[in-house]
C-alpha positions as CSV (number, residue, x, y, z in Angstrom):
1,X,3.7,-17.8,52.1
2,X,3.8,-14.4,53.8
3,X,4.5,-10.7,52.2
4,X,8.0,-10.4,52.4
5,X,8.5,-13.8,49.8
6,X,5.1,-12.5,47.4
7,X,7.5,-9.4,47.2
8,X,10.4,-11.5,46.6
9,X,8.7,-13.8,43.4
10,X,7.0,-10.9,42.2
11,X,10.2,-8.4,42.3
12,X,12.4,-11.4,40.6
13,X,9.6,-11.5,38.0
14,X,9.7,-7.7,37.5
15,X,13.7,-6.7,37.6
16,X,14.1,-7.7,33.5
17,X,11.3,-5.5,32.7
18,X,11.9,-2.7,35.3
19,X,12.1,0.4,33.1
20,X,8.5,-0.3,31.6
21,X,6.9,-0.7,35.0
22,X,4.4,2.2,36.9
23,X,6.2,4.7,39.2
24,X,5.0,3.0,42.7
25,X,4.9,-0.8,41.3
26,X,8.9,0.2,40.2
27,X,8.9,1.9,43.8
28,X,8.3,-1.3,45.6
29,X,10.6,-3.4,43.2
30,X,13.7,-0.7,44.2
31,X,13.2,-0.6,47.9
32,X,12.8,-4.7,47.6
33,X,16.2,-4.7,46.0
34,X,17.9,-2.7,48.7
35,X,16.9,-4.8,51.6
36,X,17.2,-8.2,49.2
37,X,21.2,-9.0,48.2
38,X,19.5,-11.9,46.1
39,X,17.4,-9.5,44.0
40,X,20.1,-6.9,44.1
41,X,22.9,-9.3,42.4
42,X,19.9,-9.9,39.3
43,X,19.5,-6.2,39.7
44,X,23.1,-5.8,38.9
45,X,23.6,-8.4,36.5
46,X,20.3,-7.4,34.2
47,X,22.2,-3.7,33.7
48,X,25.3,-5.4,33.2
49,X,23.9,-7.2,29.9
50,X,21.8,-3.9,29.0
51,X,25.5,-2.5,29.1
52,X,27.1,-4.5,27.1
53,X,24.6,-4.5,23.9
54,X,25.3,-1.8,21.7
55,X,22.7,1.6,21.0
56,X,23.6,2.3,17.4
57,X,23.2,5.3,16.6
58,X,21.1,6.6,13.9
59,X,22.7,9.9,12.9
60,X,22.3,10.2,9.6
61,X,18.8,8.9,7.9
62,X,19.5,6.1,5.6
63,X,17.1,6.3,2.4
64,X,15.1,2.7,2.3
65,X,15.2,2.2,-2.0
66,X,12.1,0.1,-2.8
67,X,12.1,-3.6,-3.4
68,X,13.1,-4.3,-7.5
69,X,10.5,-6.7,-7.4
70,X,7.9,-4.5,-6.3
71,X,8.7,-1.8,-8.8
72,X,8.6,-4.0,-11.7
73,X,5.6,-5.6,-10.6
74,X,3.7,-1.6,-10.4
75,X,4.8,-1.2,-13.4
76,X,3.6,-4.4,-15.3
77,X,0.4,-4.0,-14.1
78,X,0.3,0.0,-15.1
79,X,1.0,-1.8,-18.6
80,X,-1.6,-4.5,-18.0
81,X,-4.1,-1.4,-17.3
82,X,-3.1,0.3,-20.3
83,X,-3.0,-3.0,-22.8
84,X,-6.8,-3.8,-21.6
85,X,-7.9,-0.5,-22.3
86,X,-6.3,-0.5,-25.9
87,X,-7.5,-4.0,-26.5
88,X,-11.2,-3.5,-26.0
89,X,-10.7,0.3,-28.1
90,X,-9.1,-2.0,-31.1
91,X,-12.2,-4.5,-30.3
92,X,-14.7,-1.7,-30.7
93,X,-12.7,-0.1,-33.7
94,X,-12.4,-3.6,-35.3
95,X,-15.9,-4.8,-35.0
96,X,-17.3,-1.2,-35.8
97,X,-15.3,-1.1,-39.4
98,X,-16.9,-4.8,-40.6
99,X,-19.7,-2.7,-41.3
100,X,-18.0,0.0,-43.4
101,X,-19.8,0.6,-46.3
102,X,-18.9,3.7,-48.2
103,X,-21.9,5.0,-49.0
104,X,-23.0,4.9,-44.9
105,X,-20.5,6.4,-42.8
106,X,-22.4,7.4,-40.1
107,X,-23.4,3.6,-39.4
108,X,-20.0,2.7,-38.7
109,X,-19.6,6.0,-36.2
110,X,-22.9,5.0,-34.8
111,X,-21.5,1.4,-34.3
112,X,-18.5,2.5,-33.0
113,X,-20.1,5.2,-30.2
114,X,-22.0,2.0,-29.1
115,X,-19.3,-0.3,-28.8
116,X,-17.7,2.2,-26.5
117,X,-20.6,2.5,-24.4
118,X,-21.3,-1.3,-24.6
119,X,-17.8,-2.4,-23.6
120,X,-14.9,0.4,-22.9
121,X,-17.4,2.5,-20.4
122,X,-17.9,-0.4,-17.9
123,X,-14.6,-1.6,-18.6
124,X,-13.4,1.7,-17.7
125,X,-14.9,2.3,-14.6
126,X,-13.8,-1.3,-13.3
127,X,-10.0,-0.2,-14.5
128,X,-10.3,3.5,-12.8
129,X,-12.0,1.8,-9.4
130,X,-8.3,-0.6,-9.7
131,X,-6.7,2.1,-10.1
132,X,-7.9,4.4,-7.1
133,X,-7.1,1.4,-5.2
134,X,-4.1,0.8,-5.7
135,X,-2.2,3.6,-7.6
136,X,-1.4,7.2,-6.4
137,X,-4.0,10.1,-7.4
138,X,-1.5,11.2,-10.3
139,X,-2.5,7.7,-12.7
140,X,-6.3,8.1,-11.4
141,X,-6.2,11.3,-12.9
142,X,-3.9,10.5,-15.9
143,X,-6.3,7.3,-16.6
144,X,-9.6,9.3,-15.7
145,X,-8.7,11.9,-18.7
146,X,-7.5,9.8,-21.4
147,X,-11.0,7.5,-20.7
148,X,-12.9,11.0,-21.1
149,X,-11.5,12.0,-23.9
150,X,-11.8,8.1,-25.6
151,X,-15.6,7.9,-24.7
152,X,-16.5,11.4,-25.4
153,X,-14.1,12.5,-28.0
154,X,-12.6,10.0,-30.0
155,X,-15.8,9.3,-32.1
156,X,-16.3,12.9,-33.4
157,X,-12.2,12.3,-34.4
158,X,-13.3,9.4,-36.5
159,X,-15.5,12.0,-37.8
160,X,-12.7,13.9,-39.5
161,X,-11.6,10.9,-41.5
162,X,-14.9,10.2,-43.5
């Protein structure tokens, strides 16, 4: 097999994907097609098809709604995240009051504080991790604030009611 049919195979391999090709490798596949009336007839018939298909045109940008699915399902588990964290408070609430006794209020605060610290702090930090993975920085925030203000403030509010 000499040069002049390498060329040939090489040239009929490259014409479909011409525009993609190197300036000199597209070069030698252009002059090859000029000498070459086999090659020039694929030439001719590979921009024939690239003619006939369509370019639509994007002129105005079309607004891609998010899947239904998707929505609902960020929003059950936002609900999920926010049902876990008012279970284990109820928990810690519930198991804290057993103990009531009216004549020792500050057991039942004492109870409670370590219940939170016990169960809603860890359970806390798992739930704010989730959601720094996968929600926006607005809920990490929203989430990060109302778990501060259960673990640090919401047992000098029980206060106010003995």
């Amino acid at each position: 097999m000499d040069d002049n049919e390498k060329i040939h195979l090489l040239s009929q391999e490259l014409i479909p994907v011409i525009d993609d090709l190197d300036e000199k490798p597209k070069q030698i596949v252009l002059e090859h097609i000029e000498a070459c009336d086999e090659c020039k007839n694929l030439y001719t018939e590979m921009m024939d098809v690239d003619k006939e298909i369509p370019e639509h045109a994007y002129d105005k940008e079309v607004e891609i709604k998010p899947l239904k699915k998707l929505v609902q399902f960020n929003k059950g588990l936002k609900l999920l995240l926010i049902a876990v964290r008012a279970i284990i408070l109820f928990y810690v609430t519930y198991s804290s009051f057993q103990f009531y006794d009216l004549e020792s209020p500050g057991v039942v605060l004492q109870n409670f504080q370590g219940g939170i610290l016990l169960f809603y702090f860890p359970a806390a930090v798992f739930l704010l991790v989730f959601t720094f993975t996968f929600f926006n920085k607005k809920w990490l925030w929203i989430s990060l604030t109302a778990d501060a203000i259960i673990i640090f403030l919401f047992g000098n509010m029980l206060q106010f009611f003995f």
